[in-house]
N, C-alpha and C positions, 0 to 999 in steps of 0.2 A: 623821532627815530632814536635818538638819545636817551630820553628816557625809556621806550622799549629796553635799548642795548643793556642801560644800568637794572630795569625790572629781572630783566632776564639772569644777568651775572647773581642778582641777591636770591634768586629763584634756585640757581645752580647750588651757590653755595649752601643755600638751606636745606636744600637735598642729599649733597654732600653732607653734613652736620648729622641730618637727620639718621641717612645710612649709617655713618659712622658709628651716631648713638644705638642702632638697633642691633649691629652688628656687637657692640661691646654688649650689651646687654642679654642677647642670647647665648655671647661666652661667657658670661657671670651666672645666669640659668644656669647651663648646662654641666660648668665647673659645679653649682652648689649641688648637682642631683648627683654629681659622679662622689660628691663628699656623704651625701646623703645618703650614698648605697654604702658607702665606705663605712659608716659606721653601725650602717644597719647588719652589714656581712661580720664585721668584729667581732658585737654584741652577741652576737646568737652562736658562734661558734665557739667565742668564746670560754661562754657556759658551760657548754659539751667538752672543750678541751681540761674547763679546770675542775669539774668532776671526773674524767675519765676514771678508771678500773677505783675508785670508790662507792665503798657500802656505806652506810648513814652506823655502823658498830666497831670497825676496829682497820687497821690495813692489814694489806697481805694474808686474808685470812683462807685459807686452806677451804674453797667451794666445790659442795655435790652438787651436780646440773641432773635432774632425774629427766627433763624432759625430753620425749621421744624426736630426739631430732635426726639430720639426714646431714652427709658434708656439706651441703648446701644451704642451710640455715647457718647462715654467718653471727645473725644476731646475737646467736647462745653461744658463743664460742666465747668463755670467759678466761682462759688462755693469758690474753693480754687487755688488757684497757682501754690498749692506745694501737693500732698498726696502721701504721704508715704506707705508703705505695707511690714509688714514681711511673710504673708502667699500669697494667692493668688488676683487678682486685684476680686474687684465684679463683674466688671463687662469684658466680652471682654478678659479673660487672655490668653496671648500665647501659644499658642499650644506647644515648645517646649520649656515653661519656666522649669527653674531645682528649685526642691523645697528645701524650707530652708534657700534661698536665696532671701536677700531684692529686692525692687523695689521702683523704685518714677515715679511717675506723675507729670509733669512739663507743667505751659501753659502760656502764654504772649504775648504781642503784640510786631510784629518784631521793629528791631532797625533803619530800610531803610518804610520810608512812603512818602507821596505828602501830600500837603496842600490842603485843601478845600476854597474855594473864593465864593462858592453859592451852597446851598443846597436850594429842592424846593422838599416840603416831601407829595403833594399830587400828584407829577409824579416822588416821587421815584427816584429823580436823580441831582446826586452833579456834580459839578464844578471843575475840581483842575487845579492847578498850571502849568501842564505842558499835554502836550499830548504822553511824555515819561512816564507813569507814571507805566507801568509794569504790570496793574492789566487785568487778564483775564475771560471770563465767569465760571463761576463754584467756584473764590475763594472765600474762608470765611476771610472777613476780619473785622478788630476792628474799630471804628470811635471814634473820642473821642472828648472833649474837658474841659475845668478845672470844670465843673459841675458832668458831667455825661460821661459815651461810652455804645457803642451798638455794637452786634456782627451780623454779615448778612450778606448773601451772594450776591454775582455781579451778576447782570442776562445777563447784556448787557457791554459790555466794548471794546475799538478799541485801543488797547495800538498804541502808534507810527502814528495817523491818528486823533483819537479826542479826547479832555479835559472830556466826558462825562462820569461820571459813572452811573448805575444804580443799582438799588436796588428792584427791582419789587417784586410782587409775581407769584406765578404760573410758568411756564415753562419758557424756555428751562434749567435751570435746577435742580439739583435732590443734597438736598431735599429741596429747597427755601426756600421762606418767607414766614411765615403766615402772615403776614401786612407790609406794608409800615411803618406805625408807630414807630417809634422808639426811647419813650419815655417811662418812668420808672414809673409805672408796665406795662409790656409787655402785649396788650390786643390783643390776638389772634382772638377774634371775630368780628372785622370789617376789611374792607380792610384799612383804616386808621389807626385804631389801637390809640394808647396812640400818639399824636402829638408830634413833638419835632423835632425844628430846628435847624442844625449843621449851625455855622455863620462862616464867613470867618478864615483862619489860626486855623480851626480845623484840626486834622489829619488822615488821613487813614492810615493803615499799614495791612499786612497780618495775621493772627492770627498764633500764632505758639504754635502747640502741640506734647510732646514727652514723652513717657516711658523711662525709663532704666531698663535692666534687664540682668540678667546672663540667657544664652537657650543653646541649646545642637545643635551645626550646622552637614549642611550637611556628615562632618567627624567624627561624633560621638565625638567631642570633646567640651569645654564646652567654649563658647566666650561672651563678652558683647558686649547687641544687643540695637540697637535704631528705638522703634515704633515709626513713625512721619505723621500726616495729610496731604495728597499730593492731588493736583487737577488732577485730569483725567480726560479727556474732560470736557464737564459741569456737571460732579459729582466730589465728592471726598471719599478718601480713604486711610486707615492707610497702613503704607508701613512698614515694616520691616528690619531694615539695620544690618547687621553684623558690628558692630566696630572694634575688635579687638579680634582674639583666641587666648586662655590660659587664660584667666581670670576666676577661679573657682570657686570666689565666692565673693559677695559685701556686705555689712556689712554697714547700713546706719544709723545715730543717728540725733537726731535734736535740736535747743538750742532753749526754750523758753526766754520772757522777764521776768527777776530776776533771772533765772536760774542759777549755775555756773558751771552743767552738762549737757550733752545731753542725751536725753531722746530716745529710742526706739520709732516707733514709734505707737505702742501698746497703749504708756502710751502720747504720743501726743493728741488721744479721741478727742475732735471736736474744736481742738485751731490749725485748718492747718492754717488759714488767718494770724495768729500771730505768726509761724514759723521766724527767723531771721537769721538762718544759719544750716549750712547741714557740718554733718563729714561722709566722705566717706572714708569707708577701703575696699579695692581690695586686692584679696589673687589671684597670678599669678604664672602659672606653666612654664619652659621652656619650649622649644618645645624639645629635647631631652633629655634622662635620662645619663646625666650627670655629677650628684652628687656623693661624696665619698662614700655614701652607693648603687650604682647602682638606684637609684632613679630621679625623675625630682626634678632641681632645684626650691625651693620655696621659695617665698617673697611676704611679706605682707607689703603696704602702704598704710598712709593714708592722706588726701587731705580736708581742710575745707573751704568752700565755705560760703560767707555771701551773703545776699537775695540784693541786690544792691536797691530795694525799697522800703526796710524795715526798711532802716539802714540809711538813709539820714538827 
């Protein structure tokens, strides 16, 4: 009987030990995935905040957007680089944004382009560097050079076969050019348009536009999502990417010039173009409730990003 009684007690205890260890161990798990998302959500937004409203040719450069947009293509709105939002976007908001929770709008020209060697702007079509040059019918991309850029889309392009790009108006595709013209002010009402010639060792690049936002995924649980402008076929289209779940909620501030706080961006009101840096707080949940109070594990970080063409 005694020995039963002593079996039993080292029985207990080893149970106890055992739970213990499983118990710390799933909150060491769960603490590394919610670090793991932390730095995966940094990373990538990062990049988006520290190119915002930069061309790969000069800053602030005075840009023609020829293409046929609508107030509801947000992408093309080069306006600002950076727009922030605490309540909902004006325009185009996600269907399964969570409210109370910030958001930014981020737009620029990519960091991978061709050179241009011969632009020839009443056939609408440039020359580049190489006949690798990636670009497809339907992209919207940026042209620049240290004067001025223009935003337009490809009508005609043979990535891997010819150096040609085009720029046409009218079809094949959606929603074109209203001019060939591509000079500053954009004049929609001739097929010419405002003149303006890209000279050699100007640059093409893709336009790149992105949302961030906290949305409610297919799991009912609450992730940061990335809207981004994608070509399908010869149109395009915002695409929606889940980044990372458990992230509950983003919290975004901004630092004007003379500043020595960041500002809401309520109280930013029409100075986006003079944005210089971005404080990002992310409040992240474990994925299971494994905290001393039976609750999910919570942590809040935060991440400040400077405008890389704001600040040079």
């Amino acid at each position: 009987m005694v020995a039963l009684v002593l079996g039993l007690f080292i029985t207990g205890a080893a149970i106890s030990v055992f739970l213990s260890n499983r118990q710390t161990y799933r909150a060491t798990e769960n603490l590394g995935r919610v670090q793991e998302s932390t730095r995966v959500a940094f990373e990538l937004m990062a990049r988006d905040v520290r190119e915002a409203g930069g061309t790969p040719c000069a800053r602030n450069l005075p840009t023609a957007n020829v293409v046929n947009t609508t107030a509801g293509d947000w992408w093309a709105d080069w306006s600002t680089g950076v727009l922030g939002v605490d309540g909902a976007f004006a325009v185009d908001n996600p269907a399964n944004r969570v409210a109370g929770t910030d958001a930014v709008e981020l737009k620029s020209g990519d960091s991978n382009g061709v050179t241009v060697t011969d632009h020839v702007p009443t056939s609408a079509q440039f020359k580049v560097n190489t006949v690798d040059h990636g670009l497809n019918d339907g992209d919207i991309v940026m042209v620049c050079d240290y004067r001025q850029a223009s935003i337009v889309q490809v009508t005609n392009a043979q990535p891997g076969t010819n150096d040609t790009v085009v720029h046409n108006t009218g079809s094949p595709v959606t929603p074109g050019n209203c001019t060939k013209g591509l000079g500053v002010p954009v004049d929609c009402t001739t097929t010419n348009g405002t003149p303006y010639t890209y000279g050699p060792n100007s640059t093409i690049v893709k336009l790149h536009s992105a949302r961030w936002y906290i949305g409610t995924n297919a799991n009912n649980n609450r992730a940061l999502y990335r809207q981004i402008l994608r070509r399908s076929g010869a149109t395009v289209a915002t695409v929606a990417e889940e980044i990372t779940e458990g992230v509950s909620d983003m919290q975004i501030t901004y630092l004007l010039p003379g500043d020595t706080t960041y500002r809401d961006a309520t109280a930013v009101a029409a100075r986006w173009n003079e944005v210089l840096a971005a404080r990002i707080e992310l409040t992240l949940d474990s994925p299971e409730e494994v905290g001393v109070d039976g609750n999910v594990l919570q942590r809040t970080l935060v991440h400040t990003v400077t405008l890389r063409n704001r600040n040079s």
